[in-house]
N, C-alpha and C positions, 0 to 999 in steps of 0.2 A: 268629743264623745262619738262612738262610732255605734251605730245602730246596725242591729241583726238579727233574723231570723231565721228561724232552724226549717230542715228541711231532711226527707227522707231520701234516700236515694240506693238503688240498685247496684250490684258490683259486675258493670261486663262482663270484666275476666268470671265472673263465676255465679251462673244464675241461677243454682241453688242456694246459695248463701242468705241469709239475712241482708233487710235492707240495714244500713248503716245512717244513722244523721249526722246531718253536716250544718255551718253554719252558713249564710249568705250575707253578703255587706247590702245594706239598706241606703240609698243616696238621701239625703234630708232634700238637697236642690240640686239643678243642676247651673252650676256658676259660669255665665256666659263671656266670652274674652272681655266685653265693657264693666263687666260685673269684676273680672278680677284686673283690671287697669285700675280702675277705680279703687279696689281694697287696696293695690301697691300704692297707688297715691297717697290715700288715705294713710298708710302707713309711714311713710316718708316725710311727706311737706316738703321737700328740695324741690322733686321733681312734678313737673303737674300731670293731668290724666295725657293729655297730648303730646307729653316727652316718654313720659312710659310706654304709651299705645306706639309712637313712633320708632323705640327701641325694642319692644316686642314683635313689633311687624319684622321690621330687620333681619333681626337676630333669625326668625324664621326663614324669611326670603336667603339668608347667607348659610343658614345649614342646610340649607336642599342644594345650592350651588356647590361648598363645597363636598358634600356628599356626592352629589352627582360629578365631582373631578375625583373620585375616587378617596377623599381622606375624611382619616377620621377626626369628628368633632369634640375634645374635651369641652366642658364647661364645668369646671371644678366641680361644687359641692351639690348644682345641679347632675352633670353624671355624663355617660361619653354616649354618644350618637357615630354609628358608622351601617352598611347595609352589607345584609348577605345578600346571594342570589338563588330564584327557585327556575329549576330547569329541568329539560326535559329531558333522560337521556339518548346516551348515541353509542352504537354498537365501537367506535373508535376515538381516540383524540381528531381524527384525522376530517371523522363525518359531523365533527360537531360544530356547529358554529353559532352567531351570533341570536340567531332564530330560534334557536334551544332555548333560549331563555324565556321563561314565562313570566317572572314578577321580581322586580326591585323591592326588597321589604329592607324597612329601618328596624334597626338595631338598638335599642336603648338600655343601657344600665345604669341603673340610679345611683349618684353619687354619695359622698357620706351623710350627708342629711337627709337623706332615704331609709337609712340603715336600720335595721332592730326598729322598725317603726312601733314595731309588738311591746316591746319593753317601754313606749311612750303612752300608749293608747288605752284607752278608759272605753269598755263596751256596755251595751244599752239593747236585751233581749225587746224585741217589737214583733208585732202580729206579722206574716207572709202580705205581701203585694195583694196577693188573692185574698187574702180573708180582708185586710186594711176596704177592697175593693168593695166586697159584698157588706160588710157592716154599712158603709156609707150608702148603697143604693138602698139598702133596707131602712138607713135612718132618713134620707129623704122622700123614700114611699108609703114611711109610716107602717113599716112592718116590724114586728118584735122578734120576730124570729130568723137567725142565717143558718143556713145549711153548712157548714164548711168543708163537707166530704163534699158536697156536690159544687161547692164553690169550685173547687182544686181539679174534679172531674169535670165540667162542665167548661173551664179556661184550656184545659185540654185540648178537650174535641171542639173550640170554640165557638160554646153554645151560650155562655153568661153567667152570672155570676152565684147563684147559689141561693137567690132570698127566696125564700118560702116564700107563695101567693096568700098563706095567712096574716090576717092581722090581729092575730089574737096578744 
């Protein structure tokens, strides 16, 4: 289940327009590499936490190497890894060189177990960050009342979270 909350938002290209809402992905946790070794284990039994961690470490150490000799990395139904380049330009081929280059960026496309993930997923409408945030300082101050206009302005200008100083 994938949790979201809506959110208003402006259109650059045009700011007379109406705001438009949008939805945003909500993380439930954030799953740390021991955290997902351990669910692959957990998943398997062949393999224990320390052959998976082993061959996850790898697998990384060996697509940055071949990446960095230039080719590209399929990994089936995980998805292909290769890098573009950002650079800077040059009035010629001829003025250009290696120093032009400003940042190696990876490339990733998700393979087919990526796909239509839309067509898998089950969603779950939850409060904004912001408001999630001021209910809880207000339910640990013992205040009954949240602002949520001023939650959202006040995370802004980052001033805090929105709780009314009442405790009515």
């Amino acid at each position: 289940m994938i949790d979201y909350s809506v959110y208003k938002k402006m259109n650059p290209m045009d700011s007379a327009a109406e705001p438009k809402t949008y939805a945003a992905a909500q993380m439930r946790e954030n799953l740390s590499f021991s955290d997902f070794v351990n669910h692959i284990a957990g998943r398997n039994g062949v393999f224990s936490r320390g052959t998976v961690r082993g061959v996850l470490s790898d697998a990384c150490l060996c697509i940055v190497e071949q990446l960095l000799n230039g080719n590209k990395v399929q990994l089936g139904e995980l998805g292909d890894f290769w890098i573009s380049l950002s650079s800077k330009g040059a009035d010629s081929p001829e003025s250009f060189s290696a120093s032009d280059i400003k940042a190696v960026n990876i490339v990733f496309t998700p393979g087919p177990d990526f796909e239509n993930l839309r067509s898998k997923a089950t969603f779950n409408l939850v409060s904004s960050r912001k408001a999630q945030a001021a209910t809880l300082k207000a339910e640990k101050s013992g205040d009954t009342i949240v602002d949520l206009e001023a939650a959202r302005a006040n995370t802004r200008s980052g001033r805090g979270s929105g709780v009314s100083e009442s405790n009515n």
